[in-house]
N, C-alpha and C positions, 0 to 999 in steps of 0.2 A: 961455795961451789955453784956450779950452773944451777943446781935442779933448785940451792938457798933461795938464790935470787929470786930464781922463775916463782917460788913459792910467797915469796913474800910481795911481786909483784902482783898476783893473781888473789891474793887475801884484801886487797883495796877493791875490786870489781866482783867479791863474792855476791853481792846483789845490785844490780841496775834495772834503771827503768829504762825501756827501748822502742821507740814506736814501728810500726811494722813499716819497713821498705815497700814498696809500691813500683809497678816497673809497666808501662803499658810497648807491646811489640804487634808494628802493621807488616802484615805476610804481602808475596805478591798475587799477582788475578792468580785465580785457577783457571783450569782450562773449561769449565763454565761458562764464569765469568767473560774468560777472554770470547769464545761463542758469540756472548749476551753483546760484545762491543762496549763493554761497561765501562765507567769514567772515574778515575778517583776524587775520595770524594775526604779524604783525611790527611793533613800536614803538619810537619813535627818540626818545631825549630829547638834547640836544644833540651829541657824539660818540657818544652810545651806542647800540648798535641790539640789540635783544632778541624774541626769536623763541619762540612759546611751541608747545611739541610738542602739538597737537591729542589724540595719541592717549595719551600719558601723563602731559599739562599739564606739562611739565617745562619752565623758561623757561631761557634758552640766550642768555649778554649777551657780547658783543662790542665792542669800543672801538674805533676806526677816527679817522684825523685829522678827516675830515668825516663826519658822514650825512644827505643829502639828500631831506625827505620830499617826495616829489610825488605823494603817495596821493589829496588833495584841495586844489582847488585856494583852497575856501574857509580852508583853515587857515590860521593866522596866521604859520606859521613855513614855507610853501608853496614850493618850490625847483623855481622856472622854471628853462627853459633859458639866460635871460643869467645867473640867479647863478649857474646852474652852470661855464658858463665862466668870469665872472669870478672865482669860488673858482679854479677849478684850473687854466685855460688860460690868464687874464693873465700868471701867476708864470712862467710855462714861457715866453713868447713874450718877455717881459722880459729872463729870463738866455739865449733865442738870442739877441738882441740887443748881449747882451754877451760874445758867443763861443763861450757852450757848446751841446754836442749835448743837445737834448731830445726829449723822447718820452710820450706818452699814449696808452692802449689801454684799452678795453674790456673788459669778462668778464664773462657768465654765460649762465643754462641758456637755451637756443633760446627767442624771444618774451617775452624780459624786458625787452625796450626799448634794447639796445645801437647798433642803427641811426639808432635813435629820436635816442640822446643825441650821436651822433660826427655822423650828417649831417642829421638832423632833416627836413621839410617847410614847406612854402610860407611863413608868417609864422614858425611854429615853428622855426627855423634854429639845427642844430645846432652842435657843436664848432669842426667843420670849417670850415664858411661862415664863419662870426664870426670865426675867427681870422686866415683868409685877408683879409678885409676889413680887421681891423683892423690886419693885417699892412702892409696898402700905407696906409691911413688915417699909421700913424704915420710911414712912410717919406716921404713929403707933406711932413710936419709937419717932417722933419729935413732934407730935402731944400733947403727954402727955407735953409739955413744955407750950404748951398753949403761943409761941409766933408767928408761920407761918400758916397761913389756904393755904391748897391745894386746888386746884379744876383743873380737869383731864379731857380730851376730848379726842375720840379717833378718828379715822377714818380710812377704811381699804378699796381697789379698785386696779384694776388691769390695768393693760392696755395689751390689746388682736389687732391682728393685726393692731398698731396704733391706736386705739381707749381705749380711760377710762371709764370703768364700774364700777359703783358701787358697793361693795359687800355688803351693811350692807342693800341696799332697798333689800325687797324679793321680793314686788309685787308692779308692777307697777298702778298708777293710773287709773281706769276707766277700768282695764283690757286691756290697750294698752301695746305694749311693751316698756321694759327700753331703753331710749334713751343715745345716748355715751353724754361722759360730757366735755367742753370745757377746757384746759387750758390758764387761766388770769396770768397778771404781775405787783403784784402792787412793786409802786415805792418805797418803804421801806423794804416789808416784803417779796419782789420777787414773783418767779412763784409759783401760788395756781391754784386747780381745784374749778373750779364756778360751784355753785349747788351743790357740795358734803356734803352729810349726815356725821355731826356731833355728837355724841352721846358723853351728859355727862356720865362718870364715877365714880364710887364712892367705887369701891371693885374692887377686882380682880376676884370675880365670874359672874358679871359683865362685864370683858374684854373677858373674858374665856365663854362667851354664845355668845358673840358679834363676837369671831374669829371664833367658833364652825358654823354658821350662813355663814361669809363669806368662810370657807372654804367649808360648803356644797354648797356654790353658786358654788367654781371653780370643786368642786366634780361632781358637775351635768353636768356643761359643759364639763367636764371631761367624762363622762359616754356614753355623747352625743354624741362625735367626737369618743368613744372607743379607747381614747388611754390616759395612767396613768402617760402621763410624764405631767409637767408643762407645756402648751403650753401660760403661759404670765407672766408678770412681776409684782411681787404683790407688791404693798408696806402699810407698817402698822405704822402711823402716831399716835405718843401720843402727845397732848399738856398740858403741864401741868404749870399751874401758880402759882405764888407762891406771898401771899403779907405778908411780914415780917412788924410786928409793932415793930419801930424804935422811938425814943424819940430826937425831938432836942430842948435845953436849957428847960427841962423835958416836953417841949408836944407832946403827941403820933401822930408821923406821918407813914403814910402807905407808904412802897416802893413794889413795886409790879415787879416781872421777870418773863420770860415766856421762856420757852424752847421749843424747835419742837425736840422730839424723833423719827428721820426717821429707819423704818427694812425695808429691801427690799428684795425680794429674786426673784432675776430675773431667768427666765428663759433660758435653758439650750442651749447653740449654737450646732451647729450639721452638719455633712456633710450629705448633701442629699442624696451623692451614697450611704455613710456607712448606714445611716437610713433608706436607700429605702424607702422614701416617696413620694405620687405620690397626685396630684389631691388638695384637700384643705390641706390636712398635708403639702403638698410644698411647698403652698404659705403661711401655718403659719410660714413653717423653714425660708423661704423668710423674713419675716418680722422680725423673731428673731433677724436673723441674720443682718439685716439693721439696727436696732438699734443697738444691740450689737458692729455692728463696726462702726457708730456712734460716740457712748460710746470711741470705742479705739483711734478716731479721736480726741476727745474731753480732754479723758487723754494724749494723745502722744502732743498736742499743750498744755495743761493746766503745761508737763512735761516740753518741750522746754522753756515756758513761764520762768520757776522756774529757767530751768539753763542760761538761756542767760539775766535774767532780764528785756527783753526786751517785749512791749507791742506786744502780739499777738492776731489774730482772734481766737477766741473762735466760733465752729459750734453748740452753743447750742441746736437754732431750729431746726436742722435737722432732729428731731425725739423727738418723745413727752419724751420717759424718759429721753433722754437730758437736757429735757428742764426743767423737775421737778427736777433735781440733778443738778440743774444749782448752789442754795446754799451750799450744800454739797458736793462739787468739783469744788475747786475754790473758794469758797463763805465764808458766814458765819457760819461755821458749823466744829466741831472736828469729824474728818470723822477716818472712819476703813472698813478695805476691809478686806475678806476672800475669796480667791482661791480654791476651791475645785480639785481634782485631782483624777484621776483613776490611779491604779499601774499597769496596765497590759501592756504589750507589743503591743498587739493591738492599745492600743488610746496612742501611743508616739505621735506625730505628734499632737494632740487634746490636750496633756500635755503640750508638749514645746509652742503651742501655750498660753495658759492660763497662764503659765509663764511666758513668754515675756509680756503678757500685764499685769499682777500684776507688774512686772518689772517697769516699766513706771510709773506706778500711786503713787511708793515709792517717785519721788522725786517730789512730787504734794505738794503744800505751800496754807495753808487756809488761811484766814484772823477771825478769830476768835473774836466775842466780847459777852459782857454780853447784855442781852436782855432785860431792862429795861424797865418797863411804863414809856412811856413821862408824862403824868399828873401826876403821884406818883412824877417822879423826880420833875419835877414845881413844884409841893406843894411844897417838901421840900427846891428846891432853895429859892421858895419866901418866906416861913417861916424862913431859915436863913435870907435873905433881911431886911427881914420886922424885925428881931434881930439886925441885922446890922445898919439899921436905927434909930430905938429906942435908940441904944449907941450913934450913933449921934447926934440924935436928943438931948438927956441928955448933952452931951458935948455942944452942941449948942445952948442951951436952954440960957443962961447966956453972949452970946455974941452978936451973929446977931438975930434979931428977925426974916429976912426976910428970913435968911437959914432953921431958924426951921420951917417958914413958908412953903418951900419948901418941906422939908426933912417931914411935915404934912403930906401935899398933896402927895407924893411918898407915903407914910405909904398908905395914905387912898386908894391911885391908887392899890397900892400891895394888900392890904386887899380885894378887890372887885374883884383881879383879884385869889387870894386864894378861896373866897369865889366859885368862879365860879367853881373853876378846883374842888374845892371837892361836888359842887352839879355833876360837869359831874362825881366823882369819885363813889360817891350815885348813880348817875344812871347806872354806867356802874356795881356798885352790883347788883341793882337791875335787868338790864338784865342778869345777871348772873343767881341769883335766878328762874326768868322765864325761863329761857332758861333749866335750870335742872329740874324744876317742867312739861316743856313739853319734855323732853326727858323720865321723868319717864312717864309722861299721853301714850308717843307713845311706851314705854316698855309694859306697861300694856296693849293694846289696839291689839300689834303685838304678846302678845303673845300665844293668841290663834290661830291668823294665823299661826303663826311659829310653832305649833306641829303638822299640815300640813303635811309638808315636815318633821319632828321630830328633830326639835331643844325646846329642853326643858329648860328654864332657870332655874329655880329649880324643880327636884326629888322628889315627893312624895316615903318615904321609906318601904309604903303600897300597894302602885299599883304596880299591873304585870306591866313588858314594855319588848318590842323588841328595841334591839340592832342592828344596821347594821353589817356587815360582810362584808372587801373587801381585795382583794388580793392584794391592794395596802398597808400596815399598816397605814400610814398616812391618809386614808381614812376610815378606819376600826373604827368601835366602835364611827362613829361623831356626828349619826341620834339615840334620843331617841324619840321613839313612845308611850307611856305612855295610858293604856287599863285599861279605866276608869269602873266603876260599871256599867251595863248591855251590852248592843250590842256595838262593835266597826266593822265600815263598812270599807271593804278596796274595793278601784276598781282605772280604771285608772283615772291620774290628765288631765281634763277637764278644762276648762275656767268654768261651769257652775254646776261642779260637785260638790256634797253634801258629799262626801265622809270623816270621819274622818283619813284616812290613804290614799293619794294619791299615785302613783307610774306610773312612766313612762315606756317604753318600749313595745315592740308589743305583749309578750307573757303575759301582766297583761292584764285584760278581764276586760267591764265597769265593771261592778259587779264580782268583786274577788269572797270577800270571808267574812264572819262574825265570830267576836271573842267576844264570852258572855263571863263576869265575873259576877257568881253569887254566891256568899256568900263564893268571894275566890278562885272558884273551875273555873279555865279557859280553854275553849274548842274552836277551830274551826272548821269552818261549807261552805266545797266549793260549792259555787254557779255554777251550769250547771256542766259543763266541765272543770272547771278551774285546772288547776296546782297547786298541793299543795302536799310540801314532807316535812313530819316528820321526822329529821333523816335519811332520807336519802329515805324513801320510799315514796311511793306515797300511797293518800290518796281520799278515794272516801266517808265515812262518817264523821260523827262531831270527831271528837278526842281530848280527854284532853289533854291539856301541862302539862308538870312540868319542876320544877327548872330543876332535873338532870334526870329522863328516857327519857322523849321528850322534848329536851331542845332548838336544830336546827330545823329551820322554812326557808326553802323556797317557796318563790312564785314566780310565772310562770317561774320557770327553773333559774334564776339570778337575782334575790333579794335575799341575805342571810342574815338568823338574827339569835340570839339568845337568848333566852329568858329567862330574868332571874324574879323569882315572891319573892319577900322579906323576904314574912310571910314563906314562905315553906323554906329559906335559916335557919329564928331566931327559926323554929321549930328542922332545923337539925342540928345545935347548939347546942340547950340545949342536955343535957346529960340525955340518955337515956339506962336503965339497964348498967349502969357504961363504956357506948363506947360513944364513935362520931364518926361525919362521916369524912373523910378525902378524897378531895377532889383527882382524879387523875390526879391533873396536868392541865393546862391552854387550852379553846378548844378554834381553832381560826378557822381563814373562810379556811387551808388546812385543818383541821381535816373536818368541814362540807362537803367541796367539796369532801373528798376522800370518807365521809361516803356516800354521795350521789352517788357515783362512785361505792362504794363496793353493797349498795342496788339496782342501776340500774342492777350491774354486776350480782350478786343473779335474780333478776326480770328476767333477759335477760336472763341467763342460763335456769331456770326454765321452761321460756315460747318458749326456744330453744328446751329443751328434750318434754314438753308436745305436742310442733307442731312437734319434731321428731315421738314420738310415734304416735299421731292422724293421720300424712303420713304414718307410716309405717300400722297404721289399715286400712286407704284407699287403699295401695300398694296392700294387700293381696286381700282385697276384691274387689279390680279391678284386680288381678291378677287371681281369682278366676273365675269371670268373663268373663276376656279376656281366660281365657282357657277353657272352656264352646264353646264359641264363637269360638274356633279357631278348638275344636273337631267336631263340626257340620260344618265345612267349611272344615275340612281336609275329614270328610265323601263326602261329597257333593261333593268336589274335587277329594279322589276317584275314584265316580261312573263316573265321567268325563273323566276322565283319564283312564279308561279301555275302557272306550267306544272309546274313541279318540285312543286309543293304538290299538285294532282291525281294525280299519279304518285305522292308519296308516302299521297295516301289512301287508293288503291289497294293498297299496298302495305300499310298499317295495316288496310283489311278483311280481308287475305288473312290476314295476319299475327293478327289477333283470330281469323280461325276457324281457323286452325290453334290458338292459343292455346284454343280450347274443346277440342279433342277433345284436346290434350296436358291441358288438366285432368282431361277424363272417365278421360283413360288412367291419370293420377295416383291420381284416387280410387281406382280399382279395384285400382292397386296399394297403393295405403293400405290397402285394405281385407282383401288377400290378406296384404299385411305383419303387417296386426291379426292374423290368422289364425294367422300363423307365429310371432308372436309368441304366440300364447296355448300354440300347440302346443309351442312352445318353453321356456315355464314349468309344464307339462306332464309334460314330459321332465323336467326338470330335478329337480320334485317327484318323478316315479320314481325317478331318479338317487339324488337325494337320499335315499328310502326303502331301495331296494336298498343302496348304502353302508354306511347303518345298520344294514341285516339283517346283511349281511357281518361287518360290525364286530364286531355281537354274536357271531356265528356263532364266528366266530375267536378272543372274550374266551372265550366256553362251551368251545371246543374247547382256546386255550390253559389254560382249566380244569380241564379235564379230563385233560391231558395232565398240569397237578402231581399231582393226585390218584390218577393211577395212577401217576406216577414213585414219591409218596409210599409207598401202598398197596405197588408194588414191593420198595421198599426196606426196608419193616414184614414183608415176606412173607419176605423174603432174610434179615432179621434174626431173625426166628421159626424160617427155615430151621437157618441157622448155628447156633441156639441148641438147636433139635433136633437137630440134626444133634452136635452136641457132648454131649449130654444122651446120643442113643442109645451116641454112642461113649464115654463113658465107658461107660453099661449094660453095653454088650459086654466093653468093659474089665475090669467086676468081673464079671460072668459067666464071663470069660476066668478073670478069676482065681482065682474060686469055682472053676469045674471045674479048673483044675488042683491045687486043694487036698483035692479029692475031696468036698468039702460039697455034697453033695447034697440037701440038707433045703430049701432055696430052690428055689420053681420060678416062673419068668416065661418071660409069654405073649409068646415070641417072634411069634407071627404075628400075633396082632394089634398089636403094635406095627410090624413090616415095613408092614402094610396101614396105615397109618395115616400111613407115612412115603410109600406110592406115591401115597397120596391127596394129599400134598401137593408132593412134585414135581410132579406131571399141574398142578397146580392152579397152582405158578411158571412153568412150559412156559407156561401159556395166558397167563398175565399177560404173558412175556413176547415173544409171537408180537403181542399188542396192543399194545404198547409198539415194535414194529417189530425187535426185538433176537434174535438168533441164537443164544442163550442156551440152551441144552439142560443140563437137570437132570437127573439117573442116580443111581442107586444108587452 
């Protein structure tokens, strides 16, 4: 039979080694970039991608099994999102299929298009969508064979600053909050999160309300922090079993495989200066990037491991998604990477880095096997066995009693221990069964909570409903609010609140706003003061929507929706006096914002020129006013002012004739000044003369004082010389008479008189001289 074949085919590939697929994809500018006038700065010729360094043109080539250019869409080698899945995501869906654990994740720097590629938007539908679709597409396709039953489980949770949150609970028990969830390691099936929400699956509209749910989970917390990048690492888990009825020596036995479909789409790494993030945004970049490099720790040893052969530490724990990707790198699992990349000039350096670590993870070696139930396989060993036995036993029969005796007892040991493993096989249906009968009881039960917050699992294509609106696309169009037949209340989300439409943020008022549907015809009706814009304007009474005149609804300034009503679409459909209507084209949350922008702008102008005009009616008539006021104060001022101008003439006659006689009094003293002045050079000339006289008086007299010093000291010298002159005389007179020669005779007296004439004569010189000098004999 098909399922022999298939079985004996898939028993040669029950373990393989597989290296991880590597896949690097370049986005186009954004609208940043395109701003910035940026230049590409990355070229892909078939596997090859090469990246040229702007600042020192230095080109930098990398090999990669794929490289997907989606830089433009006109190129001829242009990599949409279906070849991208079909390069990487058929092969993986193919070998779950056939048993094994696989797994796909994402990588690169924050706003490279990682969201983009794993869950894509509206026709653009990424990874995720496609694979889930094609998932049940092919189960369909195997099903009409009536030989394998499916049964599908999914689970989907993020991990945010180190911590795993849930995304499929919306509301925590008891109204406490959701608590993080631990990561466990069992010793077969590896690291799982303990306590995480499992939900059977059974369609693909089904996985598609179930991702719709957790993406408004990270949408919210998204909204919260106000910032539209990824700030965690999601991953979106399928299990899907598969038990093929198998026939051995014709009785049907069950083999049962079970595959783990891991999508991941981690969040985006980031330089803090480039990202200028400050305060919690830091320390979420913080944590990104801790794990992230991690992650490159984990691949750079898992790489060494591969080329040296050689047993190495593996830093799994270091970080929770480590530690969840501990089977999918390294492990059991046919793993594939995609690299996301920005082409601009700008993020080189954020390129080359996401390069080099794709780089690394190419030569990363899994160990790969098929994922069999143990109890499936036991049955069927021991049902060959127990075949096994029975030829023996027949052979044995006719010779030893005591062997068939044995080979009895083996039979009857193997039968009891068959018997066992297919009651545990029964029961473990049976938990099956219960386990999907309460996943349907908590589908049913959530989901009237869940249109809440507006996750609608099925569309009534008769009820009006509001659409979200978000400038993120990936967020746009996620939340269906469904405006059932009479009042729908909107106001803010409360712990305690009754409200059919809840909504967070500080500009939603408790009591919004109420939306009647009655017999069709839908209006809303703002409560107080609240914010509500039609279109773009603001609204103060009840207003009807429709399909396409009032079709944009915002509430309190940032909530955008829009509103589509069914029966108003299949009316404008039918053909009416031989036209229809044709639509202008797709409106998204820029058309809303701008029409919001253009009605504020009309509003503001309006209410600009109406308060211009109403001031310029004020202007006048306080102008009117103040000149009034200013005419009876320029009177009154006036009469002041003539009066004060008399009194001050007064005061300038008075003031002039004093000012004459202080002139006359001037002159006179001018005049007496001239006077004293002349007298005064006058004096001065005496002055001047007398000094002079002095002066000379004093050179004549100090004249006359050398002249007689002179004269003195010629007299004293004449003296001396007389004086020396007589005494020798005397001398030889002395000595004549004592020798008795007396034949000489000298005129003693007149030489005495001759000497008294001339002392008298030194005395007087010096009594003139001032000096007390006395000359004697």
């Amino acid at each position: 039979t098909l399922a022999e074949s298939s079985s004996t085919e898939k028993d040669v590939f029950k373990v393989e080694n597989s290296k991880v697929i590597v896949a690097v994809r370049v986005r186009p500018f954004s609208n940043r970039e395109k701003n910035e006038n940026s230049l590409p700065v990355i070229s892909m010729s078939g596997s090859e991608t090469a990246v040229r360094n702007p600042a020192t043109n230095q080109v930098y080539s990398f090999s990669y099994d794929f490289s997907f250019w989606s830089f433009d869409k006109r190129h001829p080698n242009f990599a949409s999102q279906a070849i991208i899945y079909k390069t990487l995501a058929v092969p993986l869906l193919e070998r779950a299929f056939e048993g094994y654990n696989t797994c796909l994740f994402a990588y690169g720097q924050t706003g490279s298009g990682k969201s983009y590629t794993m869950m894509g938007f509206d026709e653009d539908r990424g990874i995720i969508p496609r694979l889930c679709e094609d998932l049940f597409t092919q189960i369909a396709q195997i099903d009409k064979q009536q030989v394998i039953l499916y049964h599908l489980e999914m689970s989907f949770f993020e991990v945010y600053n180190e911590k795993i949150h849930d995304l499929l609970v919306f509301k925590a028990e008891s109204g406490q909050k959701k608590q993080p969830l631990r990561v466990r390691e069992h010793p077969v099936l590896g690291p799982y999160v303990e306590g995480l929400t499992v939900n059977v699956v059974s369609s693909y509209s089904d996985i598609q309300s179930w991702l719709e749910l957790g993406n408004k989970q990270r949408a919210t917390a998204a909204t919260v922090m106000n910032d539209k990048s990824s700030r965690s690492h999601s991953v979106f888990t399928l299990v899907m079993t598969q038990t093929k009825v198998e026939f051995v020596n014709e009785e049907q036995c069950d083999r049962s495989l079970t595959s783990h479909i891991n999508l991941i789409d981690l969040a985006g790494s980031e330089c803090c200066s480039t990202a200028q993030t400050t305060g919690e945004r830091l320390k979420e970049g913080v944590s990104i990037n801790k794990s992230l490099l991690t992650l490159g720790k984990v691949i750079s040893a898992l790489s060494k491991q591969s080329r040296n052969g050689k047993k190495t530490f593996i830093p799994y724990r270091e970080s929770v998604l480590t530690w969840l990707l501990k089977e999918s790198l390294g492990g059991n699992s046919q793993t594939a990477m995609i690299a996301t990349v920005s082409p601009a000039a700008s993020s080189t350096e954020e390129t080359l880095s996401t390069l080099r670590y794709a780089k690394q993870a190419c030569s990363i070696i899994n160990t790969a096997k098929v994922n069999e139930d143990v109890n499936a396989k036991l049955i069927r060993e021991l049902k060959a066995e127990i075949e096994k036995l029975k030829a023996a036993q027949k052979s044995a029969l006719n010779t030893d009693p005591e062997k068939y005796r044995r080979y009895l007892q083996e039979i009857t040991s193997l039968r009891v221990k068959l018997h066992q493993q297919e009651r545990d096989m029964a029961e473990m249906q049976r938990a099956w069964k219960e386990k999907f009968e309460q996943a349907e009881k908590r589908k049913l039960e959530d989901i009237k909570e869940l249109q809440v917050p507006g996750i609608a699992f099925k569309m009534d294509n008769h009820l009006p409903n509001l659409v979200n609106l978000n400038e993120d696309p990936q967020l746009s169009e996620v939340l269906l609010y469904m405006i059932k037949e009479g009042e729908t209340t909107v106001g803010r989300y409360t712990p305690n609140s009754k409200h059919d439409i809840q909504l967070s943020g500080v500009l939603i008022a408790d009591d919004h706003c109420v939306i009647k549907n009655t017999a069709g015809k839908v209006s809303i009706i703002p409560l107080r003061e609240a914010k509500i814009y039609v279109n773009g304007k603001c609204i103060l009474e009840p207003t009807v929507l429709h399909h396409v005149s009032n079709r944009f609804v915002i509430l309190g300034g940032d909530h955008y929706f829009r509103f589509n009503h069914p029966v108003e679409v299949q009316k404008v459909k039918r053909p009416s006096c031989g036209t229809t209507f044709l639509h202008d084209g797709p409106k998204d949350f820029e058309f809303a914002k701008n029409e919001l922008l253009i009605a504020q702008r009309t509003q503001l102008e309006s209410e600009i020129e109406e308060a211009r005009l109403k001031a310029k009616e004020e202007m006048m008539q306080s102008v009117q006013i103040a000149k009034e006021m200013v005419q009876q104060e320029l009177t009154s001022q006036k009469e002041a002012y003539e009066s004060k101008i008399k009194s001050l003439e007064a005061e300038v006659r008075e003031e002039s004739r004093k000012k004459q006689i202080q002139e006359l009094n001037n002159q006179k003293a001018a005049t007496k000044i001239q006077e004293l002045e002349k007298a005064k050079q006058n004096l001065e000339l005496e002055l001047n003369f007398n000094k002079k006289r002095l002066e000379m008086e004093t050179l004549a007299t100090k004249q006359a004082l050398e002249d007689h010093t002179i004269r003195h000291a010629k007299i004293l010298e004449a003296l001396e010389a007389e004086k020396q002159k007589i005494a020798e005389e005397i001398h030889t007179l002395q000595k004549n008479r004592g020798s008795g020669n007396k034949t000489m005779t000298i005129p003693l007296n007149w030489n005495s008189l001759k000497l008294s004439v001339m002392i008298k004569e030194a005395n007087a010189i010096s009594n003139e001289l001032g000096k007390n000098t006395v000359f004697s004999r």
